[in-house]
C-alpha positions as CSV (number, residue, x, y, z in Angstrom):
1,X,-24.6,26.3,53.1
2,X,-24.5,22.9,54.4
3,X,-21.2,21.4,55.7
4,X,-20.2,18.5,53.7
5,X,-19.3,15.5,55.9
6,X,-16.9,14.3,53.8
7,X,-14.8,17.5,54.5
8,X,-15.6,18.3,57.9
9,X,-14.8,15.0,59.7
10,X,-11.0,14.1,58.8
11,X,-10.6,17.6,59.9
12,X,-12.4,16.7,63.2
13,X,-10.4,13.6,63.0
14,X,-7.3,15.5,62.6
15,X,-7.8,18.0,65.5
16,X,-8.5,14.8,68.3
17,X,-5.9,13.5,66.7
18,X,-3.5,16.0,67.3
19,X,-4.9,16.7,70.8
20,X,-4.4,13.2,72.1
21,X,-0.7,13.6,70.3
22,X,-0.2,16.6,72.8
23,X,-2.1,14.9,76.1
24,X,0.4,12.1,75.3
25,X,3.2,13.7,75.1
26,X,2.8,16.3,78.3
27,X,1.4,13.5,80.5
28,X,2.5,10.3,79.7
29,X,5.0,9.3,82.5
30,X,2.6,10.6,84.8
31,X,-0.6,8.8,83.5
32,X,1.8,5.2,82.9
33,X,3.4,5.8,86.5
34,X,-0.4,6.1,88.2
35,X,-1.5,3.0,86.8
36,X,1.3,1.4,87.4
37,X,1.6,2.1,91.1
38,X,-2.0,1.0,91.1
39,X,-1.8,-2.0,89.0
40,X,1.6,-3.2,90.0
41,X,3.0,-4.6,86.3
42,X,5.0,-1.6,84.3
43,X,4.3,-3.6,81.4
44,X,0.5,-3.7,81.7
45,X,0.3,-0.2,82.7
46,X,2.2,0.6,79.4
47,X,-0.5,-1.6,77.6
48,X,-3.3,-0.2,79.4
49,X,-2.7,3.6,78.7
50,X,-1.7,2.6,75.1
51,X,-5.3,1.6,75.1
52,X,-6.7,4.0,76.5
53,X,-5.0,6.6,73.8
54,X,-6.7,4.1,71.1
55,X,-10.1,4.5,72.5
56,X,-9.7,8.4,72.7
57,X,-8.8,8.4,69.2
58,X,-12.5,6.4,68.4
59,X,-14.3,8.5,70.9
60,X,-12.8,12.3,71.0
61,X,-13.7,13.1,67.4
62,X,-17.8,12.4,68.1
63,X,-18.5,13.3,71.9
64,X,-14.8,16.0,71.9
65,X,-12.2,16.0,73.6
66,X,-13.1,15.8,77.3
67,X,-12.1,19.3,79.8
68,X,-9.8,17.2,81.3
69,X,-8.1,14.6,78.9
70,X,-5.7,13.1,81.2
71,X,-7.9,12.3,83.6
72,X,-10.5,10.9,81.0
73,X,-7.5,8.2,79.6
74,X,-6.5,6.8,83.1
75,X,-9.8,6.6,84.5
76,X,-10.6,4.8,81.1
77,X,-7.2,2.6,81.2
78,X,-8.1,1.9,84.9
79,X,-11.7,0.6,83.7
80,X,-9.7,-1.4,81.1
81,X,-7.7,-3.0,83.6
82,X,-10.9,-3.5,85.8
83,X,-12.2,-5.6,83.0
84,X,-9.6,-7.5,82.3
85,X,-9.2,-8.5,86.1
86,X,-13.4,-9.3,86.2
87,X,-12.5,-11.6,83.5
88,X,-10.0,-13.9,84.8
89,X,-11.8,-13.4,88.2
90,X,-9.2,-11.7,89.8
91,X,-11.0,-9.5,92.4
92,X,-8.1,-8.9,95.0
93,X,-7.2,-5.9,97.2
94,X,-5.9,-3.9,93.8
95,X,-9.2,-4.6,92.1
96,X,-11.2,-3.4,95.4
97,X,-8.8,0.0,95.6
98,X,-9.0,0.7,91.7
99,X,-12.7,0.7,91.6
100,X,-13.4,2.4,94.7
101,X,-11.4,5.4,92.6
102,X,-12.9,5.1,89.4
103,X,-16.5,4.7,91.0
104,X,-15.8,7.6,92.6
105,X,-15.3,9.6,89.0
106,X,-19.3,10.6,87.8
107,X,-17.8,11.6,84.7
108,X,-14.5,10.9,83.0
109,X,-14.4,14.6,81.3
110,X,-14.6,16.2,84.5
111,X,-12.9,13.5,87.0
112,X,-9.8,14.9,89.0
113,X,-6.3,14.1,87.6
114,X,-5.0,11.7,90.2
115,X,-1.8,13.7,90.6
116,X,-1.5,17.5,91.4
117,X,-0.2,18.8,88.0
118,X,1.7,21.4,89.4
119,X,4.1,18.6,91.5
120,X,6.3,16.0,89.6
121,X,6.0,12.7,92.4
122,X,8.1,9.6,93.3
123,X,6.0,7.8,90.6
124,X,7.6,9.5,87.5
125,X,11.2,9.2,88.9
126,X,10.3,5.0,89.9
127,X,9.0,4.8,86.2
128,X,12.2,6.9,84.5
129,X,14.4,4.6,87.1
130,X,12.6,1.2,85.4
131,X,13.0,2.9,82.2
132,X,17.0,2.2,82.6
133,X,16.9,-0.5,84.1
134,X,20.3,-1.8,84.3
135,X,18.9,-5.4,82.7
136,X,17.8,-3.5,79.6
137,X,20.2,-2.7,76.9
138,X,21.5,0.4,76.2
139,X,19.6,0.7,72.6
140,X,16.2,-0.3,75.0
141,X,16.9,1.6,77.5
142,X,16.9,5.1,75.5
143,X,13.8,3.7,73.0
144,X,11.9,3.1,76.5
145,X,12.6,6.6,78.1
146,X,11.8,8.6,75.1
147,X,8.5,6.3,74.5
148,X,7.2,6.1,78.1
149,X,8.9,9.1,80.0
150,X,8.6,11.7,77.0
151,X,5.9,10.3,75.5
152,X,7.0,9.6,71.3
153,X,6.1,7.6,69.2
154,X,7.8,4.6,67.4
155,X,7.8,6.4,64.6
156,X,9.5,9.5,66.0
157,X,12.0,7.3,67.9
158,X,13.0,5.4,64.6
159,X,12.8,9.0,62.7
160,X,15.5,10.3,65.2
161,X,17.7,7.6,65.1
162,X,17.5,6.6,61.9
163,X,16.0,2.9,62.1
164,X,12.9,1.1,60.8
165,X,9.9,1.3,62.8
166,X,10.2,-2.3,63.3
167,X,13.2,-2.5,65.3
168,X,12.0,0.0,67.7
169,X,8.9,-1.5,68.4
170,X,10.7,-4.9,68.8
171,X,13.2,-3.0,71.0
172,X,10.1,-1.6,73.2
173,X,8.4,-4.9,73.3
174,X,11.8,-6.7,74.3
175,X,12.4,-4.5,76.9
176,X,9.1,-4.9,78.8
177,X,9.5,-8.7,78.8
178,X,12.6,-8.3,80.2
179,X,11.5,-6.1,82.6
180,X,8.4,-8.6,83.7
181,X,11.4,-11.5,83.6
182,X,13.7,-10.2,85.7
183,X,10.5,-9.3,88.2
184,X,11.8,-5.4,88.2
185,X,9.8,-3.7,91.1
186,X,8.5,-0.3,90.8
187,X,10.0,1.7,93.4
188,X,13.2,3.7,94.1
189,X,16.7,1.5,94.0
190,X,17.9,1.2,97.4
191,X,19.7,3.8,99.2
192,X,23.3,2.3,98.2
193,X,22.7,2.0,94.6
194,X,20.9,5.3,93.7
195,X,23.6,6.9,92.7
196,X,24.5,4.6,90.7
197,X,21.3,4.0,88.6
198,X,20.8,7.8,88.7
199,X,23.9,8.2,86.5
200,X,22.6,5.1,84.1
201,X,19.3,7.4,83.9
202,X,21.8,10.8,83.6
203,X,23.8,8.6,80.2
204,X,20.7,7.7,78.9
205,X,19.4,11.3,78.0
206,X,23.7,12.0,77.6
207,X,23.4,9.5,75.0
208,X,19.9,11.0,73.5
209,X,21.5,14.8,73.3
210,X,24.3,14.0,71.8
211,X,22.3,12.2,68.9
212,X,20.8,15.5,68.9
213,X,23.5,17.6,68.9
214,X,25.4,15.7,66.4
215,X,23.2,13.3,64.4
216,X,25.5,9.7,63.5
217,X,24.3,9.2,60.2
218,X,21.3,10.8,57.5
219,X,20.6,13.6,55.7
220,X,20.7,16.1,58.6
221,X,23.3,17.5,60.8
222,X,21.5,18.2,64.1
223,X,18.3,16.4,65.1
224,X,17.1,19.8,67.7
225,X,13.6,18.3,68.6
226,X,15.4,15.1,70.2
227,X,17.4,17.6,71.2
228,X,14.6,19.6,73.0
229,X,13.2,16.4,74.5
230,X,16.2,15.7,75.9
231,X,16.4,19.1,77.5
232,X,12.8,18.1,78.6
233,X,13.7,15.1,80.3
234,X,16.3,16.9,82.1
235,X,13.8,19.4,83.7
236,X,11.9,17.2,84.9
237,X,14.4,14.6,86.3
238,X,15.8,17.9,88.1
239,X,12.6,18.5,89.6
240,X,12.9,15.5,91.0
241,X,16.3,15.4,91.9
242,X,16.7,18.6,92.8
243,X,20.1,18.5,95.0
244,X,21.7,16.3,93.0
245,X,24.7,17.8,91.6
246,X,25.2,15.7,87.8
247,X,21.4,15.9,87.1
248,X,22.0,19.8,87.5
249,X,25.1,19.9,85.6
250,X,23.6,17.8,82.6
251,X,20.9,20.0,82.3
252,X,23.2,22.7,82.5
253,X,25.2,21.4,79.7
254,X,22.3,20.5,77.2
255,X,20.6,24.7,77.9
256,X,24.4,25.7,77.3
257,X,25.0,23.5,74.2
258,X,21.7,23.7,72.7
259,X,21.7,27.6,73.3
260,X,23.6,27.8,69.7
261,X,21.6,25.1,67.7
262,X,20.0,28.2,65.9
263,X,23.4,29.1,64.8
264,X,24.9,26.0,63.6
265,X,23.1,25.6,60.4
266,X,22.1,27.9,58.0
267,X,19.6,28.8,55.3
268,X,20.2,24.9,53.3
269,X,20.8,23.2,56.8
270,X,24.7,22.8,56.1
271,X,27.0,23.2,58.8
272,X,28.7,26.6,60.0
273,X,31.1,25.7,62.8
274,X,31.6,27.5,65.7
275,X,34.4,30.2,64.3
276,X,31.3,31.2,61.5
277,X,28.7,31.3,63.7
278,X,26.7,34.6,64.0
279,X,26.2,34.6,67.8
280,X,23.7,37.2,67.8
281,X,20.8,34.2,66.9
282,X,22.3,32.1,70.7
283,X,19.3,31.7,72.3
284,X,20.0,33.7,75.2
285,X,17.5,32.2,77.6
286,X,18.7,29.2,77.7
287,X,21.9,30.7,78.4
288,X,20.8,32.1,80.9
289,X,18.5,28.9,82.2
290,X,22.1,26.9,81.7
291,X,24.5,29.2,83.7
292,X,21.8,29.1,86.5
293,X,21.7,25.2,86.7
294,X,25.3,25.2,86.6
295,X,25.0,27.5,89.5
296,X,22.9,25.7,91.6
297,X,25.2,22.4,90.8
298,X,27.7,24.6,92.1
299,X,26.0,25.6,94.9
300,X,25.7,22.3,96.9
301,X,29.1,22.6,97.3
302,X,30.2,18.7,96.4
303,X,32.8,19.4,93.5
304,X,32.0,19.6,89.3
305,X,31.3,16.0,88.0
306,X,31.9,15.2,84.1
307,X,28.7,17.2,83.3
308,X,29.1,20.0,85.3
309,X,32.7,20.1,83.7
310,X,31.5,20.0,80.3
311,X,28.9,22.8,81.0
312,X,31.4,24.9,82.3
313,X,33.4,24.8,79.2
314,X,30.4,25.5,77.2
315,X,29.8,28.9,79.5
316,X,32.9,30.0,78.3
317,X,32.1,29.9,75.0
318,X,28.2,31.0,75.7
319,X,29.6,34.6,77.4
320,X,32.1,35.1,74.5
321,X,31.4,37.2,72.5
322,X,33.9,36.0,69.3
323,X,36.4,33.1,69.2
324,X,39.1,35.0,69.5
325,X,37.7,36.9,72.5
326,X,37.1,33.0,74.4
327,X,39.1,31.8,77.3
328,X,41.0,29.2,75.6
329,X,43.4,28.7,78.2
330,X,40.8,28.2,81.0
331,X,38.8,25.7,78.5
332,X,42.5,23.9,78.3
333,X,42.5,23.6,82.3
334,X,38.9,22.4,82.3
335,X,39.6,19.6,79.7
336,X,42.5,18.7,81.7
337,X,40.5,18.5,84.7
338,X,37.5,16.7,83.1
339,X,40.2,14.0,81.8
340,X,41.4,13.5,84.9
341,X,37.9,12.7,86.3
342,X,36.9,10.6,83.2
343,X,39.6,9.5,81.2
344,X,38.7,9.3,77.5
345,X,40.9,9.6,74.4
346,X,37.8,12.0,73.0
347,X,38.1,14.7,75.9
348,X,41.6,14.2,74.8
349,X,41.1,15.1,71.2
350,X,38.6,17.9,72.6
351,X,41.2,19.4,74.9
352,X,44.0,19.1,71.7
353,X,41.2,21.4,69.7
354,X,41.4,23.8,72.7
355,X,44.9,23.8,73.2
356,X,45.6,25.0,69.4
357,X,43.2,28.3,70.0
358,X,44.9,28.7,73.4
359,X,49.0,28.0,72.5
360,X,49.1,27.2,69.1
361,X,48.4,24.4,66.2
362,X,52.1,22.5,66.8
363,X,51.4,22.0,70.6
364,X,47.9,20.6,70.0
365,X,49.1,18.1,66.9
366,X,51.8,16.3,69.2
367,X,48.2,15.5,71.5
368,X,47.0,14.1,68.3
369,X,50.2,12.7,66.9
370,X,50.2,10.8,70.1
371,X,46.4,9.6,70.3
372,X,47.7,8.1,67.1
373,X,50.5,6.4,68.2
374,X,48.2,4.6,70.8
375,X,46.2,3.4,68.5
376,X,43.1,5.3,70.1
377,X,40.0,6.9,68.2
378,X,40.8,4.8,64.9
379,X,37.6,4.7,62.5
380,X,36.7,8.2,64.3
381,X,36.1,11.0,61.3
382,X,37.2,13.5,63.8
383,X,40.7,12.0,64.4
384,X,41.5,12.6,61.2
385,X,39.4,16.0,60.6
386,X,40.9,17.7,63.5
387,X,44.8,16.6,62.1
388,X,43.2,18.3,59.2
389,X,42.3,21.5,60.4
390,X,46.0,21.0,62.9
391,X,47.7,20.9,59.9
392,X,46.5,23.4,57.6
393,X,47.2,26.3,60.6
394,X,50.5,24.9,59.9
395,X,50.6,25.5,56.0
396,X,51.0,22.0,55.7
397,X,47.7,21.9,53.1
398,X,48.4,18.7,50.9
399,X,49.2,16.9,53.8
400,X,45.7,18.5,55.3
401,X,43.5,18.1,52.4
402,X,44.7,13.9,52.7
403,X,43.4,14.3,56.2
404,X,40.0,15.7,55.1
405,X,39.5,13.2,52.5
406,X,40.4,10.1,55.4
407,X,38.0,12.3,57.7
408,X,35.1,12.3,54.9
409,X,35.6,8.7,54.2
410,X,34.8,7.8,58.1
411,X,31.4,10.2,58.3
412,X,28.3,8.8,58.6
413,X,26.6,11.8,58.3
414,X,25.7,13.2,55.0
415,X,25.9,16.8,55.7
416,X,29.4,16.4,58.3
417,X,30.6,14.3,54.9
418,X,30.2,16.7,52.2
419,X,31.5,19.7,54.8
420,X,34.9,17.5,54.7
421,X,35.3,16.8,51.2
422,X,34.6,20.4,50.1
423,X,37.5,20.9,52.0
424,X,40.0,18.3,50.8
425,X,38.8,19.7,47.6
426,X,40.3,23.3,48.5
């Protein structure tokens, strides 16, 4: 029987499709920080490889897709930028050391990746570091990482975050101008400002788990694959940073947290808070991969930092085996100390949660009664959800159900929101 054509190539379509989707996605920083070591513009090198990915989709699904994809897109981004250079006729030292390389490849397919894959280099922490850039925005500095470090789309980005395609690209587009205005090198931030950077890079992917964790607004409660590239972005910032204590604790705290994401919803995707949740389906691995990144933060020896902090109280829950059975009053002393280190009326409002389980609900209202008072946390659902949940340990139920129904009000999530009202119902 002869193949109809008709049939045969959207699927062929389809599967170079979805191989450059995965090339993309595993290589990415690595194939954007080559060319950009080599062509000295982060934007162009963003541009080029872009390219690149549009010419693989034209030529994959006739000729294949090549034994060695990544190599085939930056030797084909590097002839790009070759071009472009020939016709402006710009032949400088970069054009003379860029074609002595790709001159050198006989055969795109089968040319050597110009990185060893088994070794995360200098290149991917410069691009990560230019990726949150201090001039860039918070909102363009997370759109950037998750485009050019983990290798989404637009489309994924807007999907996670709940905003039109548009606005991301605009935000991706803004940033690199602003990049190539303020001239941002790429290379490492000087010895006395690495830190420094390193922890703008560290609330970045912060900033992107907790999305995940806890999704601000739409129809769903967690968003676990930002959640896993998060995770992702962790790993390999560690491997990079290997003996720096917060990078180790953040990742710690995302395996730890994330470790129950399997729990947290169920069947419908509604809620089932901690209390409910059948801790049998905690992914146990990445227990286990979070206590031994905790470790190793511990290791170096130079004190628990915020993450670290956090992680730890997210052990203690990970190794019991029932709320009741959970070391309430060592969470209580690890909230205090993680206040003291970062002063927040939210680790506050955390630490009141923990000091109800630990000492009882009366204790653990006056910390909200007083958050109150200050005027902190207002327009925050949980403010209002926790007094809830304060006061109906205490019998005080109309007075809790009011509560909810504040709580419900201040949601932007659709799932969190009908959780709150089904209880200021009851």
């Amino acid at each position: 029987m002869r193949d109809d054509d008709s049939t045969v190539r959207p699927a062929v379509q389809d599967a170079a499709g979805r191989a450059v989707a995965a090339v993309w996605r595993i290589e990415s920083a690595k194939i954007v920080a080559t060319l950009t070591r080599m062509v000295g513009d982060f934007a162009l090198a963003e541009d080029l490889a872009q390219d690149a990915l549009a010419e693989a989709l034209e030529h994959w699904p006739d000729a294949g897709v090549p034994r060695n994809p990544a190599a085939w897109l930056t030797a084909v981004a590097k002839r790009r930028a070759i071009d472009a250079w020939r016709r402006r006729e710009r032949y400088d030292e970069r054009l003379a050391v860029i074609a002595h390389d790709v001159e050198g490849d006989q055969d795109e397919a089968t040319a050597a990746l110009p990185w060893d894959p088994d070794v995360i280099d200098d290149d991917v922490l410069r691009l990560i570091f230019i990726a949150c850039h201090p001039v860039l925005s918070r909102e363009a500095q997370v759109a950037l990482t998750l485009r050019v470090v983990g290798g989404l789309a637009s489309e994924e980005i807007a999907r996670a975050f709940l905003v039109p395609v548009a606005t991301v690209q605009q935000r991706i587009v803004r940033a690199k101008k602003t990049l190539g205005a303020a001239k941002a090198p790429f290379e490492l931030p000087p010895r006395e400002e690495f830190r420094e950077r390193l922890g703008a890079v560290l609330g970045v992917l912060y900033l992107i788990f907790n999305e995940a964790h806890t999704a601000s607004g739409g129809g769903d409660w967690m968003r676990p694959d930002l959640g896993r590239e998060a995770t992702r972005l962790a790993r390999i910032l560690v491997g990079l940073v290997p003996r720096e204590p917060d990078a180790l604790g953040l990742l710690a705290l995302m395996e730890l947290t994330a470790a129950r994401f399997p729990a947290r919803v169920d069947a419908d995707g509604e809620p089932v808070l901690l209390a409910d949740q059948d801790r049998t389906r905690w992914d146990r691995a990445a227990i286990t991969r979070g206590r031994a990144a905790l470790a190793k933060a511990d290791a170096l020896g130079r004190g628990r930092g915020a993450y670290a902090l956090q992680a730890a109280i997210a052990e203690r829950h990970a190794v019991a085996t029932s709320v009741d059975d959970t070391e309430w009053d060592r969470i209580v002393v690890l909230y205090e100390a993680l206040g003291r280190l970062t002063p927040s009326p939210i680790i506050e409002l955390n630490r009141a949660a923990a000091v109800a389980m630990a000492t009882g609900p009366a204790s653990a209202l006056r910390i909200v009664d007083d958050l109150i008072a200050r005027g902190k946390l207002k327009g925050y659902h949980l403010l209002p959800a926790t007094r809830g949940e304060l006061l109906l340990r205490l019998g005080r139920t109309e007075e809790a159900r009011t509560e909810f129904a504040v709580a419900a009000g201040l949601a932007g999530n659709d799932r969190e929101r009908a959780l709150l009202e089904r209880k200021a119902r009851n």
